[in-house]
N, C-alpha and C positions, 0 to 999 in steps of 0.2 A: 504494500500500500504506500504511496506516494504522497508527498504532503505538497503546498502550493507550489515550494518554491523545487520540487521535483527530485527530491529528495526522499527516501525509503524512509517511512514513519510505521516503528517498528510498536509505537505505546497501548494499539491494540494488538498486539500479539504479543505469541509465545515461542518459543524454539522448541522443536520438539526433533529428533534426530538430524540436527543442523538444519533444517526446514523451519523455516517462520509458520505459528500459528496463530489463529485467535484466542485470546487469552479464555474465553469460555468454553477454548476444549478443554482448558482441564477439569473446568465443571461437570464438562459434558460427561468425561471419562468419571469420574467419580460417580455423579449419580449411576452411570452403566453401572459400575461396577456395585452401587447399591440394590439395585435393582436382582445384580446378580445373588448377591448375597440373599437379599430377601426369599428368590428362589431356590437357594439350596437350605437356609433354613425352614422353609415353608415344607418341601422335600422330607428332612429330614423329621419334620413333627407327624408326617404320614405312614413312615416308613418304623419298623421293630427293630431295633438294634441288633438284636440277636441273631433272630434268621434271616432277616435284608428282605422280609415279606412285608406287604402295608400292614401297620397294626390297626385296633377298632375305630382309629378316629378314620384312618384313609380308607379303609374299607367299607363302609357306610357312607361314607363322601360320595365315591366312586362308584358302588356298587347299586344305589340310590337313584343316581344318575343314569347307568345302565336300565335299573329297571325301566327307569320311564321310557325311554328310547322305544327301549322294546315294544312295551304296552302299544307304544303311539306307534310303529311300524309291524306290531302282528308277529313278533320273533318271539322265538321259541329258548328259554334257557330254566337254568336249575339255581339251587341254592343248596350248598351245602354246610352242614355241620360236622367238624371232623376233632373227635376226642383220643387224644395219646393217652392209649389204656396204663398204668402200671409207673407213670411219670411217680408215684412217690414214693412207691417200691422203691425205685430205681434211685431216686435221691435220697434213701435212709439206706441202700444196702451199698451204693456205691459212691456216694456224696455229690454234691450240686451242681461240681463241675463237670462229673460224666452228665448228669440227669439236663444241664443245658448240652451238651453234645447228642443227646439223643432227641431234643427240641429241634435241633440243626438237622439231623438223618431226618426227621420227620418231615420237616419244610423238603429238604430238596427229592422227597420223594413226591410231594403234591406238585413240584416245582415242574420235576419232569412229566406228571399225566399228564398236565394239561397247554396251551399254549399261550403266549404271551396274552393276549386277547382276551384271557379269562382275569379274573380278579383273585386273587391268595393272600390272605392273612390270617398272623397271628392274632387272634381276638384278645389273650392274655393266658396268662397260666398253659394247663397246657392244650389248648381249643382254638379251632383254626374256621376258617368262614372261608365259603368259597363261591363264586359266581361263575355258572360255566355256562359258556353259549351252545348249551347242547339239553335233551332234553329226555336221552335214555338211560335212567339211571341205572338197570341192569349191567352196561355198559360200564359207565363210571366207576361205579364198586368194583367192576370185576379190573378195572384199568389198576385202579388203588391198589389192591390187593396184588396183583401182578408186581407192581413193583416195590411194594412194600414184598414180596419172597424174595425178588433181587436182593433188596438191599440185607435182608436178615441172615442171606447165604453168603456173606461176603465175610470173608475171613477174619478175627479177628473183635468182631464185637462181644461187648460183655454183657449185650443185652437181646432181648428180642421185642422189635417195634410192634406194635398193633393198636386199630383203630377202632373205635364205636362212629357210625357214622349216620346221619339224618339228610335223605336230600327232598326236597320237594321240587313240583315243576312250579314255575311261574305261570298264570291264568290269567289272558289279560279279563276274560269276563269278570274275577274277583278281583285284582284291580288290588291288590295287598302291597305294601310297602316294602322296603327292605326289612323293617323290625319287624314287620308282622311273619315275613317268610321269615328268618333266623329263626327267630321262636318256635315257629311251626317243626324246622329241620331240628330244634338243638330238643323237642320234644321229644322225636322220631329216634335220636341220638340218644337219649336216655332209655327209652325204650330195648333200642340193641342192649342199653350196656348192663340191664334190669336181667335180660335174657342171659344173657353172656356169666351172667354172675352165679342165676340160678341152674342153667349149667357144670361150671366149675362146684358150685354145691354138690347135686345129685352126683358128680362124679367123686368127690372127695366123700360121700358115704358110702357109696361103695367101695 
């Protein structure tokens, strides 16, 4: 920028790699860079520390959102409820640090059934929520289960993983929320785990 008398008039600007700029890049960059930050903190309040799944706040965010989508376009998906059977076994007979390493096999085994497009979170403790854009749950449990044997056959674990699970389909005619279907699934979920238990009874009288 040239001032009257034809002279370089440097007082709005700034140097920035020997290149003159305007002194409100470096605002500019700054706010960027705020903006950035905003978003990897925003990120990180969505996201589980642990198994890098969304936890209950991102997952009800998101998942929320998906419903309506669907509803308003006529798609077809599910809601699961998925319970880490034996997590306090598991942290009283072998302490917290394996019982969080068996939290982590558990995610990356939901991680691989399903595809980026579906929604996986740790809800808390040891209970996981999931949104699949698919709608046969047959299918689904039998996926889960498939790779939850990979991972229990793999050498070297001091544990064996297993899951209680609830999925229901979404209905755009009942038109239910995200918190209505959880509840519904993590019902379904208790249910397995009711069965599951009185099982393991009948069998230990014998």
């Amino acid at each position: 920028m040239r001032n009257c008398d034809g002279e370089v008039d440097i007082t709005g600007c700034g140097v920035i790699n020997g290149e003159a700029q305007p002194k409100n890049s470096h605002k500019q960059q700054s706010n960027n860079q705020q903006v950035r930050d905003q978003i990897v903190l925003e990120n990180l309040s969505l996201v589980d520390d642990l198994t890098g799944l969304y936890n209950r706040r991102g997952f009800m965010a998101l998942a929320e959102h998906r419903v309506k989508l669907a509803y308003r376009h006529g798609e077809v998906f599910s809601i699961a409820f998925v319970d880490l059977d034996g997590l306090k076994q598991i942290n009283d007979a072998l302490g917290h640090q394996i019982g969080n390493q068996a939290l982590v096999d558990a995610a990356n085994v939901l991680k691989h059934c399903f595809r980026e497009s579906d929604i996986l979170a740790r809800l808390g403790g040891d209970e996981f929520g999931l949104f699949i854009a698919e709608a046969d749950h047959r299918e689904i449990a039998r996926r889960i289960q498939q790779k939850l044997h990979i991972c229990n056959a793999e050498p070297g674990h001091q544990y064996q993983l297993s899951f209680s699970m609830g999925i229901v389909l979404g209905n755009a005619e009942k038109n239910l929320d995200i918190t209505a279907l959880l509840e519904s699934a993590d019902t379904l979920m208790y249910q397995q785990k009711r069965i599951k238990r009185s099982n393991r009874s009948a069998v230990d009288e014998k």
